[in-house]
N, C-alpha and C positions, 0 to 999 in steps of 0.2 A: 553453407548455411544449413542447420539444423530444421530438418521440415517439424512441426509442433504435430501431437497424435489428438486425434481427437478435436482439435478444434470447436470450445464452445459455441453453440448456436443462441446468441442473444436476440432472434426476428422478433421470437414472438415476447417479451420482454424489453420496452424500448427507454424503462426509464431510468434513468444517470444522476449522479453526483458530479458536481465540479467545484472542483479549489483552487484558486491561485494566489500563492504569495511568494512577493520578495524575499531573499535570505542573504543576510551578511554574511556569508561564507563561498566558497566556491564550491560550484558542480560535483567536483571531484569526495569534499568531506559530507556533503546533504548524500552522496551518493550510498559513502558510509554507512551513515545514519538510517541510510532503509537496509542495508544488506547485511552491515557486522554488528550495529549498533541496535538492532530491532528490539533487543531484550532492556534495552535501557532509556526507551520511551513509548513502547508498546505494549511488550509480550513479557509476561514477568520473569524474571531473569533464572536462568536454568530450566526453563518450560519451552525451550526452542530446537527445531530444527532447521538448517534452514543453509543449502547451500545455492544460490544464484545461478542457474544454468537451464537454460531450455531441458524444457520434458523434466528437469528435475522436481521432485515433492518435498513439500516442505510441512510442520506444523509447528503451533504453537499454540499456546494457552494467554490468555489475559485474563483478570480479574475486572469485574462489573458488578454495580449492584446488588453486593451482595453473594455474588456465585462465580465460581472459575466457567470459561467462555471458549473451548477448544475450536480453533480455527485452523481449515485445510488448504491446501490448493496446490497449482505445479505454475513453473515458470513457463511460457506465452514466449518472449523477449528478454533476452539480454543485450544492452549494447551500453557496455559501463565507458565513461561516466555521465550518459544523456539518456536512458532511457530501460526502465522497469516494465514489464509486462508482466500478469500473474493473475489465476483465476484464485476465489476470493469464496472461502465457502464458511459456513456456521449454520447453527441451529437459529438460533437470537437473532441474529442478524439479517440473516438475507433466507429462512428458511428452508435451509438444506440443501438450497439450487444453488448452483456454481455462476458468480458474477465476474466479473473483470477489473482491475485495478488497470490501472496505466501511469505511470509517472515518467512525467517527461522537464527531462533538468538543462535548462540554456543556462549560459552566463559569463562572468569575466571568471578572473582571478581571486575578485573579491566580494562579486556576487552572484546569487541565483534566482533565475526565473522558474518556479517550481508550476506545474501542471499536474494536477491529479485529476483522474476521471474514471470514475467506479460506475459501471454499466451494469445492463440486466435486473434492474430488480424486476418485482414483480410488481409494485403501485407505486403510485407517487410519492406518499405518507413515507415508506420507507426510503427512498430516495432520499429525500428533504432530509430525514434524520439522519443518515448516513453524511450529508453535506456537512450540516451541525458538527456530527461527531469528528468527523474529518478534521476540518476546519481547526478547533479548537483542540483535537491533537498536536496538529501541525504547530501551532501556535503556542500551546502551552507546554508542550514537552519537544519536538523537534526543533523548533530553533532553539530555543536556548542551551539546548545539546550540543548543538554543530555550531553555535555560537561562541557557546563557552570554550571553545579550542584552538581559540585563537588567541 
């Protein structure tokens, strides 16, 4: 097992995001959908780098409001296809401080128990909006991605 460098310190930052939804598709394509698929419900497509491996870095860009939204971080976890680790950074976002995603994928063959839990902000306000956003990602562009490919 790959020890991770650095290990963020989220003590003095205790508040979190959480999401969970159902998905018609199995573990193994939701899994997809966060690691190969990222530029085709997140990050806009060719503005990615992004290969899935402890200690590795990754970027990408998304579009918001108005302005491109460059976002960093390094892989925490890997253990495909049940579980994403990855620190989570922006300017907009979470203010420059390195947060924590966690996706955690149960299920059959034909379905997924998806877990998302985005740690460290810095208030609650941001939290809460992060949930929002999450949430209606997941919802409006990731299922019907990993949906439609079935």
């Amino acid at each position: 097992m790959t020890s991770v460098i650095c290990p963020p310190d989220l003590s003095g930052r205790p508040f979190r995001a959480t999401v969970e939804e159902t998905i018609s598709a199995p573990p193994d394509e939701v899994y997809r959908g966060w690691t190969e698929k990222f530029d085709r419900w997140f990050a806009e497509p060719g503005a990615i780098l992004m290969e899935p491996a402890v200690n590795s870095v990754y970027f990408f860009q998304s579009y918001h409001d108005g302005r491109d939204h460059p976002h960093y971080g390094r892989f925490l976890r890997v253990d495909p296809p049940h579980l994403l680790e990855f620190t989570w950074m922006n300017q907009a976002g979470t203010g420059g401080v390195e947060t924590v995603v966690t996706i955690e994928l149960s299920g059959t063959d034909d379905r997924t128990n998806l877990r998302l839990t985005h740690a460290g902000f810095l208030d609650e306000k941001t939290a809460t909006e992060h949930e929002q956003a999450w949430r209606e990602l997941i919802e409006q562009r990731l299922v019907p991605l990993v949906t439609s490919s079935r």
